[in-house]
N, C-alpha and C positions, 0 to 999 in steps of 0.2 A: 329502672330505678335510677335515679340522680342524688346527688347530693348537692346543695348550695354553700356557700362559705360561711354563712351564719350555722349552718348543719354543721359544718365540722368542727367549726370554733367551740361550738358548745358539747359535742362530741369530746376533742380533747381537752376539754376543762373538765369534762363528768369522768373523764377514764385516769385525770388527775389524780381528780379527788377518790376516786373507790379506788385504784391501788396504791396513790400517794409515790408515784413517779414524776418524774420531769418532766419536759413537754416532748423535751427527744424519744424520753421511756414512751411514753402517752402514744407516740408515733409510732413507733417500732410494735407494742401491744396493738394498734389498731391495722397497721400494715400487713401485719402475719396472719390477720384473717383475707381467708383469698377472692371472695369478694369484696370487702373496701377497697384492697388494691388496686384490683380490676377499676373499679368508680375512683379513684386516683389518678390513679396511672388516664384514667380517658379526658378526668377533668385538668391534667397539668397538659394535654397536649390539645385540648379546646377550649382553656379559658385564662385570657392573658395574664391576670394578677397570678392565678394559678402558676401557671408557665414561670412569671420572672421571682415568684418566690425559691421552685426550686433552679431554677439558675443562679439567684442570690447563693442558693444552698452550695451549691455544685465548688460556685466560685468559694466561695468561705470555708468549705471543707475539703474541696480536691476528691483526695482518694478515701476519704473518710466518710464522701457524702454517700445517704443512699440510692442517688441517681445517677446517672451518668446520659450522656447525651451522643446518640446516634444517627448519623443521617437527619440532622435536625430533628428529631422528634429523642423526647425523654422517656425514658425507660428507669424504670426498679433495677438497679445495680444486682446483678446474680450471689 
């Protein structure tokens, strides 16, 4: 299974709206399921916009974000 960026966009606009969260909430509800993550986590280290959104992340939030970056490859922050 994959996900495309249109898949997730509409992903967390629907997980908005049925719990009426942020987009950060939206993320964090759709992260804690452990496979999205899994399809996350594979599609931020094989697909470039992917990649430099959470690098945007990383940089904009520091220690806040929930990625951190390892040996060049990004990882879900433990």
């Amino acid at each position: 299974m994959d996900i495309g960026n249109r898949d997730f966009v509409q992903l967390v606009k629907r997980t908005r709206e049925k719990f009426g969260v942020s987009i950060d909430g939206a993320h964090d509800l759709i992260f804690a399921d452990e496979e999205m993550g899994r399809l996350v986590a594979r599609r931020i280290n094989h697909n470039p916009e992917c990649r430099k959104q959470a690098l945007r992340d990383i940089r904009k939030k520091g220690d806040r974000s929930r990625f951190i970056e390892i040996d060049d490859k990004i990882r879900f922050r433990a």
